[in-house]
C-alpha positions in Angstrom: -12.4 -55.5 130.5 -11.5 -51.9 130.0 -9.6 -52.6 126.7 -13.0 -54.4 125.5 -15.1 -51.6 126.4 -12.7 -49.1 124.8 -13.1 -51.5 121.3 -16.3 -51.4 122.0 -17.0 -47.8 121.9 -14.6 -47.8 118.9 -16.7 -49.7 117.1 -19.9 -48.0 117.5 -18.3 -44.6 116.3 -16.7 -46.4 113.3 -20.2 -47.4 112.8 -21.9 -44.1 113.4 -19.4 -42.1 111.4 -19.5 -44.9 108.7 -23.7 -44.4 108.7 -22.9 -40.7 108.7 -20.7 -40.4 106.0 -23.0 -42.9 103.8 -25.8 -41.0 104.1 -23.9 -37.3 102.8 -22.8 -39.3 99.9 -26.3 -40.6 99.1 -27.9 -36.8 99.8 -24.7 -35.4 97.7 -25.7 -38.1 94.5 -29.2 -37.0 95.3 -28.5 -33.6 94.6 -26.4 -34.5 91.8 -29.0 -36.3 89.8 -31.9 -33.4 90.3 -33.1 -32.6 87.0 -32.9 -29.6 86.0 -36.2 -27.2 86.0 -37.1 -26.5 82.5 -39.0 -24.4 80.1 -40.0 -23.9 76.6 -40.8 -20.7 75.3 -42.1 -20.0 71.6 -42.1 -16.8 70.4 -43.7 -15.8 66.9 -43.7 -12.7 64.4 -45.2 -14.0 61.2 -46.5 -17.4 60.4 -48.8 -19.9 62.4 -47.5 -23.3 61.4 -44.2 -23.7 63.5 -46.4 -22.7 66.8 -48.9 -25.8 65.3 -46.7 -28.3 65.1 -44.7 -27.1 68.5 -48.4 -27.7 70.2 -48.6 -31.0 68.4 -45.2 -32.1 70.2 -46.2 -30.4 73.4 -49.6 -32.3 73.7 -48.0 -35.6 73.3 -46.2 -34.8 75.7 -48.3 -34.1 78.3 -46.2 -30.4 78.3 -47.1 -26.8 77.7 -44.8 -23.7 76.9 -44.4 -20.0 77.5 -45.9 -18.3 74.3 -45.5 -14.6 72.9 -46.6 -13.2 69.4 -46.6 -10.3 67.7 -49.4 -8.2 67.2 -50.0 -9.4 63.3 -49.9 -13.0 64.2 -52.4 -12.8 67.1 -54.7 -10.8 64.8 -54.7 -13.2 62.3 -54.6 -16.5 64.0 -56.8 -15.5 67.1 -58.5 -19.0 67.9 -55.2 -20.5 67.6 -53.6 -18.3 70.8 -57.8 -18.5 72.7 -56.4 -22.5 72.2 -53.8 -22.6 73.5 -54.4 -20.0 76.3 -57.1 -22.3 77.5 -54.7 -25.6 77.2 -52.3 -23.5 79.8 -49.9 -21.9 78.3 -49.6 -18.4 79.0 -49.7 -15.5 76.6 -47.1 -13.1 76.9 -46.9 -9.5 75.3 -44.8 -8.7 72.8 -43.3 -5.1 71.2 -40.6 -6.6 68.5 -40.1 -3.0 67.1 -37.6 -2.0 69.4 -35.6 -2.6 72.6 -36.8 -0.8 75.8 -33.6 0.6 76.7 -33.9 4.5 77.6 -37.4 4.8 76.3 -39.7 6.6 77.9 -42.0 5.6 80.3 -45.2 7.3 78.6 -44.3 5.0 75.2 -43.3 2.2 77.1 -46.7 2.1 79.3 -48.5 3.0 75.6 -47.0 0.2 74.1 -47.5 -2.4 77.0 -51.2 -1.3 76.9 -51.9 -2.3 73.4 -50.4 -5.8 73.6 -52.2 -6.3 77.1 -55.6 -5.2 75.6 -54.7 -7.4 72.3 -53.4 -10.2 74.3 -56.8 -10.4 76.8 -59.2 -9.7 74.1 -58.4 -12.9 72.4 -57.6 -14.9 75.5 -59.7 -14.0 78.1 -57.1 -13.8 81.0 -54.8 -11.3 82.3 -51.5 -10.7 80.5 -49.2 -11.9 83.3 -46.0 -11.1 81.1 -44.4 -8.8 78.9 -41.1 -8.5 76.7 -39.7 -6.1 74.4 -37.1 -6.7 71.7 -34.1 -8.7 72.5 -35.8 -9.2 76.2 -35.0 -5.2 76.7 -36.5 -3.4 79.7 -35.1 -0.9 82.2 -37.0 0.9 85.3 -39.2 2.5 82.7 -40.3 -1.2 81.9 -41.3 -2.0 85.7 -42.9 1.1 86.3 -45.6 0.8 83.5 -45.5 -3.5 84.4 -46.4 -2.1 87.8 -49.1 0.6 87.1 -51.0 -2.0 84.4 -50.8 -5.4 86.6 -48.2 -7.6 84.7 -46.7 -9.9 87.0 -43.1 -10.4 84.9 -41.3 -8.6 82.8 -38.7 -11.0 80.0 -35.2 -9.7 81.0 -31.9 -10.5 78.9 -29.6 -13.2 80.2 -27.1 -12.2 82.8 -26.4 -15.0 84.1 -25.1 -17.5 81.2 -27.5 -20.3 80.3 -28.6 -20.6 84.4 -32.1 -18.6 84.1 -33.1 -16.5 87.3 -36.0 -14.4 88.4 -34.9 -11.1 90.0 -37.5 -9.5 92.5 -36.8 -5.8 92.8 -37.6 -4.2 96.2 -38.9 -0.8 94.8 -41.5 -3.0 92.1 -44.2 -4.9 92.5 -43.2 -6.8 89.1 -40.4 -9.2 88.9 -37.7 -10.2 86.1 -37.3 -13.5 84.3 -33.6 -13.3 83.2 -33.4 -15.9 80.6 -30.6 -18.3 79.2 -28.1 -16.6 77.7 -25.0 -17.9 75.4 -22.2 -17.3 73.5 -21.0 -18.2 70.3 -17.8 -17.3 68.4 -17.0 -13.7 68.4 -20.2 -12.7 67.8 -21.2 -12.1 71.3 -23.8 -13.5 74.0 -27.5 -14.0 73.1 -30.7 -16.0 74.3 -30.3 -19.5 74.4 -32.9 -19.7 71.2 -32.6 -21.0 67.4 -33.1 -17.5 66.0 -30.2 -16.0 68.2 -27.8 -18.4 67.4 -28.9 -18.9 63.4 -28.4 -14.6 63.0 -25.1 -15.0 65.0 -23.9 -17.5 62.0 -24.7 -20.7 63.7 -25.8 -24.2 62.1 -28.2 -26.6 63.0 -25.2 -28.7 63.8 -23.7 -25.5 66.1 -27.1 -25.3 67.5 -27.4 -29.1 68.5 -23.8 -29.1 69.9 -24.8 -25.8 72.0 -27.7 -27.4 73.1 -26.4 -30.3 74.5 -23.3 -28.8 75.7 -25.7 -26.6 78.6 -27.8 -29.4 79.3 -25.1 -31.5 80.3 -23.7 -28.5 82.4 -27.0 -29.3 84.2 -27.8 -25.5 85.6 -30.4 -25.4 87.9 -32.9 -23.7 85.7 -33.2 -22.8 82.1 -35.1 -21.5 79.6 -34.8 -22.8 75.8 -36.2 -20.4 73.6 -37.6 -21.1 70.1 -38.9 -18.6 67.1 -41.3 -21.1 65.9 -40.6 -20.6 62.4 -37.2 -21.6 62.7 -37.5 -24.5 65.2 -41.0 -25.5 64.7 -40.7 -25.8 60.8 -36.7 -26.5 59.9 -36.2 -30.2 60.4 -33.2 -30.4 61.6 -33.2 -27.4 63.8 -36.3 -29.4 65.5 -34.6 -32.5 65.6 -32.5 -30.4 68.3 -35.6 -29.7 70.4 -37.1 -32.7 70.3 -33.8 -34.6 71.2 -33.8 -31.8 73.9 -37.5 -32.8 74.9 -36.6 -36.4 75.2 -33.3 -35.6 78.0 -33.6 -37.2 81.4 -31.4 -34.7 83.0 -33.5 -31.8 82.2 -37.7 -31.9 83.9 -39.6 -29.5 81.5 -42.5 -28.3 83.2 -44.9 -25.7 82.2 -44.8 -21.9 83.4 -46.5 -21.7 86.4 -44.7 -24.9 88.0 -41.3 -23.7 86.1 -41.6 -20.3 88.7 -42.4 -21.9 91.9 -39.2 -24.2 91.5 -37.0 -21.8 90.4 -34.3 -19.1 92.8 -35.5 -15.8 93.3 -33.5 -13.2 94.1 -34.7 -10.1 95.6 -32.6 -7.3 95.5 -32.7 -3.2 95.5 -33.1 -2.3 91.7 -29.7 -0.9 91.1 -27.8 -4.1 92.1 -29.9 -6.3 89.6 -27.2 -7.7 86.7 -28.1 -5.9 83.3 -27.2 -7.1 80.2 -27.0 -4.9 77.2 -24.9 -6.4 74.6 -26.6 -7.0 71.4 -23.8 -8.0 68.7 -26.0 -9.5 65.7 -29.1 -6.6 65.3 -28.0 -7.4 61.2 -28.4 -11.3 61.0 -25.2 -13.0 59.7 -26.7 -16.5 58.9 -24.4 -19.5 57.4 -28.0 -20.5 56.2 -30.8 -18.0 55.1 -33.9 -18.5 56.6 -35.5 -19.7 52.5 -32.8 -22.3 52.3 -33.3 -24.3 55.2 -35.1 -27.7 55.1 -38.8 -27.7 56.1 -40.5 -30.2 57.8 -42.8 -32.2 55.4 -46.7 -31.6 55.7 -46.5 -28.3 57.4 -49.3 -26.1 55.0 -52.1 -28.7 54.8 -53.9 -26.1 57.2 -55.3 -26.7 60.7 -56.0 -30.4 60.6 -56.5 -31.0 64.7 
């Protein structure tokens, strides 16, 4: 009797530690398989039709992206930007003339002011971000975010293609550290057509880079485009859109994108910076003029 009862009790704990062991490996391929949290970001210095067509795609699919424009595209296409601010998609602020590394606070604050004042007058809604060239900032950056109400300010990648938000103990306003990638010996940049193009990549590069970080499945990320590049070169958008179609990654638009992803809130002076800036002269393998345009991009506004 005592042997059965001993089998017995062996039995149930092969059973419970069976149940137990299922049940990690279930949770484990759960966490395997969790898309990763995704977002599209346009950003724009001259023309209107790759942002168009970008919004095309986007409506169709039910998505919405991260926008930011220079100060000569907003003034000329100032419906298209009330449009799309009133679709969702945020409006950030832009100052492409320089990086904000070591600049002063009084220009920085000066320079913040205009594209918050140019930003609201056509949208109607608070500026909630800012970013200067190559995603730039430094304390000076936070203080004048702080003292004019901008939420986030567009940090440079320090944390390869994984995209993170720092929260800064002394600031109210918090960092979006975007993707970040390297390519061939000319350095790390933003996880974006434009950066890789000037750093001498092709649209064939570009689609292998792409694919290559989505399969390494980071938690969140960022994929950038300058619309002129990856909203109007075909094959450069036949990257994104393959990109829009991926199960493993959930594109969601910016306000859902920041409550899903990490935060990490830490005393200013242990934040990650990066600095490095390797292709401020573009080296393309293609210029800009000889690369294949979509077809019926310049019939005009035809939604």
């Amino acid at each position: 009797m005592c042997h059965i009862a001993r089998s017995f009790r062996l039995h149930r704990w092969c059973i419970g530690v069976g149940a137990i062991l299922i049940a990690m490996m279930f949770t484990a391929a759960g966490r395997a398989q969790t898309p990763t949290n995704g977002l599209i970001m346009l950003i724009e210095f001259e023309k209107i039709e790759g942002i168009r067509h970008w919004e095309v795609e986007l409506d169709q699919r039910g998505l919405t992206a991260l926008v930011q424009a220079q100060f000569n595209v907003l003034n000329e296409y100032p419906k298209d930007f009330e449009r799309l601010a009133t679709k969702g998609y945020p409006i950030a602020g832009l100052y492409a003339e320089k990086p904000f590394w070591d600049v002063s606070y009084d220009e920085q604050y000066a320079r913040m002011r205009e594209a918050k004042e140019a930003v609201e007058k056509i949208t109607h809604k608070p500026m909630r971000l800012f970013g200067s060239r190559y995603f730039a900032y430094d304390e000076n950056t936070l203080r004048a975010a702080d003292a004019l109400s901008i939420e986030y300010v567009l940090g440079r990648g320090t944390a390869g293609a994984l995209a993170t938000i720092y929260a800064p103990r002394e600031y109210k306003a918090k960092i979006i550290s975007v993707s970040n990638v390297p390519f061939a010996e000319m350095g790390t940049g933003s996880f974006c057509d434009y950066s890789l193009w000037a750093r001498g990549s092709t649209d064939k590069d570009f689609a292998a880079m792409v694919d290559k970080v989505i399969a390494s499945r980071p938690s969140d990320l960022i994929l950038v485009s300058h619309a002129y590049i990856g909203g109007m070169a075909a094959q450069w958008w036949r990257t994104y859109e393959n990109a829009l179609a991926r199960s493993e990654v959930k594109w969601r638009g910016f306000d859902e994108w920041v409550r899903t992803v990490k935060v990490s809130e830490l005393p200013y002076a242990e934040i990650p910076v990066n600095r490095e800036v390797k292709y401020d002269v573009p080296r393309p393998a293609v210029p800009l003029d000889k690369l294949e345009l979509l077809p019926n991009l310049f019939r005009g506004d035809s939604r």
